[in-house]
N, C-alpha and C positions, 0 to 999 in steps of 0.2 A: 277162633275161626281162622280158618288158612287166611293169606292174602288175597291171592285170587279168587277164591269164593267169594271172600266181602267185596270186591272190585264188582263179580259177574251179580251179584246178590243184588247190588245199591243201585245196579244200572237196570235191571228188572225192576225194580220197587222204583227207583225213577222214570222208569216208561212208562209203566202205568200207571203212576202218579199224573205225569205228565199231558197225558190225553185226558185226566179230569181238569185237573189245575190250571191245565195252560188258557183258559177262558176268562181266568182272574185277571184283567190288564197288572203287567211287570212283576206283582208280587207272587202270583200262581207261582210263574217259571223258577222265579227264586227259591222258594220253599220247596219246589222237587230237585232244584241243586243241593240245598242245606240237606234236604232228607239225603241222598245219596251218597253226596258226598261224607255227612256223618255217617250211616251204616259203613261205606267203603272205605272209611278211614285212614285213607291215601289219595292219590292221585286225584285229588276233587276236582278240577277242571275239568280232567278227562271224560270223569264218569259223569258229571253234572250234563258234559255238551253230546255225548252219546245219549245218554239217557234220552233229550231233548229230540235229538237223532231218530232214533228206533221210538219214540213216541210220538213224531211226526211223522212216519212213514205209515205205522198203525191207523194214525189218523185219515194220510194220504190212501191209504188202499185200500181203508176199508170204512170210514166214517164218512170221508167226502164224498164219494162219488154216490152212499142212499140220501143223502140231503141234497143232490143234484147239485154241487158245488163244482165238480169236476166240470161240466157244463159251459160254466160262466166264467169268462175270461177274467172281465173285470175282479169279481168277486176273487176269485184262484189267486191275482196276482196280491191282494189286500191278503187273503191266509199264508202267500207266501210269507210274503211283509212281516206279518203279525209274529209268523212262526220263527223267521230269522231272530227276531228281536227275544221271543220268547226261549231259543236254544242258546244263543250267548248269555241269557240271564242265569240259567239253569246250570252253565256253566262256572261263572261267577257266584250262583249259590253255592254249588260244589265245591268250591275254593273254601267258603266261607266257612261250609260245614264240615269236610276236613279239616280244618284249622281248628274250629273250637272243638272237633274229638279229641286230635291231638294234645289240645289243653286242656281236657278235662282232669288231668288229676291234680288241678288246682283249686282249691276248696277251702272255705271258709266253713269254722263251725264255733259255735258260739254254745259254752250250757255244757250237756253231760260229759264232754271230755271224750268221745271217742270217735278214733280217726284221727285226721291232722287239725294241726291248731294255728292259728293265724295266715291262714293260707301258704301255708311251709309248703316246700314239692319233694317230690321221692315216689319210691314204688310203694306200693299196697302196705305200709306199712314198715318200711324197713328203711335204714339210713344208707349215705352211701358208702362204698364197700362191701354193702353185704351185711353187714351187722345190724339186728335186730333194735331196733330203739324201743324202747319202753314212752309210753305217755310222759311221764316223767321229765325224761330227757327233753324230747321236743317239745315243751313249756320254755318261751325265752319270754321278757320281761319286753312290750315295747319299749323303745327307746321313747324318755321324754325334752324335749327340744322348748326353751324359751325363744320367743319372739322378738324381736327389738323393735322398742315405738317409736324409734328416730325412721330406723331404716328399711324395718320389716324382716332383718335377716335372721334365719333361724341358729340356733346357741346350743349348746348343750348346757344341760341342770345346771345349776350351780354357781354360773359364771358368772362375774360381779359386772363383767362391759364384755359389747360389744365385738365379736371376733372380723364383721365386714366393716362398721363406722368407729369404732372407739367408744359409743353413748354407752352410757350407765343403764343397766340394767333393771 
């Protein structure tokens, strides 16, 4: 999907997220930040605090004033309140859920062997440069590391002492 589309896409699907969710005290707002800003897969502040944006104004011109809230002073200035605190959240989810799209193709997989293994990164299967990796290849062996019970410092296999205290192994 182009860029833009996913940018105008996340901020749609967070507006109107955002006029159901934003009623959940702090976590509503957040969860139409993470949603938007994962679809928009960029710019997640932006699209999280718009989103918030254009789903308070939905709210503003056309939800509050048949609930007679337009009305009341008091009341208006607590939804303002509410609604500030709930578009920087949205914004902040947006951040959050840009971030972990961007790091989705980090993956653990454990068993039948297909895909990446030990949480390796790369593109859809391919190494870098370009060159095709077979399963095979990307298979590396944890490294195994002894402990030391003087000092707690970690070792590699084998070592008869200590590499941080000197203690026997």
């Amino acid at each position: 999907m182009d860029k833009t589309l996913r940018i105008v896409a996340g901020t749609l699907v967070g507006s109107s997220l955002y006029v159901v969710l934003n009623w959940i005290p702090l976590v509503g707002p957040f969860i139409v930040g993470l949603t938007a800003g994962r679809i928009a897969k960029g710019r997640g502040f932006l699209v999280g605090f718009f989103s918030g944006i254009f789903g308070f104004a939905f709210l503003l011109f056309f939800v509050f004033p048949r609930w007679g809230i337009s009305g009341n002073f008091f009341l208006m200035w607590i939804m303002l309140f509410w609604n500030f605190v709930g578009i920087v959240l949205a914004g902040l989810g947006g951040s959050f859920g840009s971030a972990a799209r961007r790091r989705s193709g980090f993956s653990y997989q454990f068993g039948s062997g297909r895909g990446r293994i030990f949480g390796s990164r790369g593109g859809r299967g391919s190494g870098q440069g370009g060159e095709k990796k077979t399963e095979k290849d990307s298979i590396e062996a944890p490294e195994v590391l002894v402990v030391c019970p003087k000092c707690g410092g970690s070792n590699p296999d084998g070592a008869s002492e200590c590499d941080a205290c000197g203690g026997a192994l």
